[in-house]
N, C-alpha and C positions, 0 to 999 in steps of 0.2 A: 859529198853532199855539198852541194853549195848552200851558202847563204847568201837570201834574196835581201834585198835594201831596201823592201817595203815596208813600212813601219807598220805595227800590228794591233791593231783594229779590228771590231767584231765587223769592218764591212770587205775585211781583205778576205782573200782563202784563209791563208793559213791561221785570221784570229777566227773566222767562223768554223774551220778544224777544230782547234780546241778550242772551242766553247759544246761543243758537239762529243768529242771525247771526253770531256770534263763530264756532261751530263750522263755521258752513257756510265762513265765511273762510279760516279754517285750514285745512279740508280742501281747496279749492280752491287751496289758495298750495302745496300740497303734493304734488299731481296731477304726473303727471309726472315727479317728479326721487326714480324708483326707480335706488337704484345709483348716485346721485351724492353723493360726499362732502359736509358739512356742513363748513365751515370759513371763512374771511376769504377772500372774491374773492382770486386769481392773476390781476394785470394781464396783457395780453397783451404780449410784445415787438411793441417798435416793428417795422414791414414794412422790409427791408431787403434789397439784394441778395444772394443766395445765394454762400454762404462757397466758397468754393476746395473741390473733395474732397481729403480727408485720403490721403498717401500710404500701404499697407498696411507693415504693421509687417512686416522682414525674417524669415525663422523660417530657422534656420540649418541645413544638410543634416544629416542621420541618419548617424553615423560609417559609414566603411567596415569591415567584418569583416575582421581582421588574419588572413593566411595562420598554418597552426599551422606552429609550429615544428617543425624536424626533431629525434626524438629521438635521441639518441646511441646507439648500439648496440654492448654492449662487444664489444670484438676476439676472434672465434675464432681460435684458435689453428690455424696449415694443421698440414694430417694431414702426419705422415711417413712416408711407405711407401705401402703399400696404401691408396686413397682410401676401398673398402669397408669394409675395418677401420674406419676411422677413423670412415667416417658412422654405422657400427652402434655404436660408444663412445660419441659423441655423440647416437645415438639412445637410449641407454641409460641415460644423462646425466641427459638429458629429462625421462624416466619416474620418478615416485617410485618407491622401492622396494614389491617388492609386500609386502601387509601379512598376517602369518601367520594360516591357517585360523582358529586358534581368535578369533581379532579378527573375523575377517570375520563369524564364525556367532552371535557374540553378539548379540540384537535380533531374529534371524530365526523367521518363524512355520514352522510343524513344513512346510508347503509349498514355503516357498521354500529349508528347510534337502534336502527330497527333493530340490527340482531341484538344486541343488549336488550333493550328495553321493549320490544315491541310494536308495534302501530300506533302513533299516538291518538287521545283522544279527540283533539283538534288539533288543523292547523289552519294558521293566517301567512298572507303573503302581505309584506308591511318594505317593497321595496326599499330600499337593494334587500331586506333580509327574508327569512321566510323562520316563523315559532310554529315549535311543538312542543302542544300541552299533554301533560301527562298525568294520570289522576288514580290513587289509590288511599280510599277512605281520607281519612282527613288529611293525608298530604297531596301535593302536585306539585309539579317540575315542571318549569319551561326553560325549551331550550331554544338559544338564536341561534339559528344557520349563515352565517354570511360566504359571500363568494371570496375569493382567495385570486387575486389580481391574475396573476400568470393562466391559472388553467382555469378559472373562474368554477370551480369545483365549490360546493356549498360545505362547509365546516364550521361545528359548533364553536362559536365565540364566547357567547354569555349564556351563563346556570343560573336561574332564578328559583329556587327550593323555600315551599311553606308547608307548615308553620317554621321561622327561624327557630331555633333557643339553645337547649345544650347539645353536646356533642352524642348524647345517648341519644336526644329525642332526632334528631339527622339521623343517626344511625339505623333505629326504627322505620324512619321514611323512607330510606333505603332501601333496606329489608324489601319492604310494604312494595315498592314498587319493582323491586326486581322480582316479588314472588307475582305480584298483576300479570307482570307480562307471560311467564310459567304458567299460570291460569289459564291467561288468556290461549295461550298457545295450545291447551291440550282443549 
């Protein structure tokens, strides 16, 4: 084999030879090892008999759900006398008191104030509002409907109830006008 005196150069043969056998090298040394890490060989462990299996770790039971306590219930007091009496007081007990007309009718659309109370006697339209008067013996109710900005829905605002005075005689006028409308109805 001779050697040529040409200095070696990727523009000569022999440096465009290797650089051409170098790549065919590399790609061949590379073939293969898609997906396998680059890094310092991991010797293998030595072959050895197969270890004991490991016992499984204990996992400890899920509590038991605790019976609910009993709650204490204060002492009724026993009736004395008539047991009916006593259940109707205790029934009565129970009940909040009931809450007077004009409480209940405030909020109500002019609908649900007819089914309560009936058709009224009169009514005025007194823009923006619209009254209805309502009339049984000597008491009367009027109530103001106003519109309600967003749906312009009419709903009682203001409860105007006569004669004023104690809470008995309201109560009466009450009565007096919720049985009108039951009257009126049948």
């Amino acid at each position: 084999m001779s050697v040529s005196a040409e200095p070696f150069t990727c523009r000569s043969r022999r440096g465009r030879l290797a650089v051409v056998v170098a790549a065919m090298l590399l790609g061949a040394g590379c073939a293969g090892t898609e997906g396998v890490a680059e890094g310092p060989a991991v010797p293998e462990p030595p072959a050895t008999a197969p270890a004991a299996p490991t016992p499984p770790i204990p996992v400890p039971a899920p509590a038991r759900p605790q019976p609910p306590k009993p709650r204490a219930k204060a002492p009724v007091p026993k009736p004395a006398g008539d047991a009916a009496a006593a259940a109707a007081a205790a029934a009565a007990m129970a009940l909040p008191p009931p809450q007077p007309l004009a409480v209940r009718l405030k909020g109500l659309s002019e609908t649900e104030a007819e089914a309560l109370l009936g058709r009224p006697a009169a009514v005025e339209e007194k823009a923006p509002a619209r009254i209805w008067t309502y009339r049984a013996g000597e008491c009367s109710l009027r109530l103001g409907f106003f519109p309600q900005v967003q749906t312009l829905d009419f709903r009682v605002l203001s409860v105007e109830a006569a004669p004023r005075g104690d809470a008995a005689a309201e109560a009466r006028c009450d009565a007096a006008l919720l049985a009108a409308r039951s009257g009126a109805a049948s």
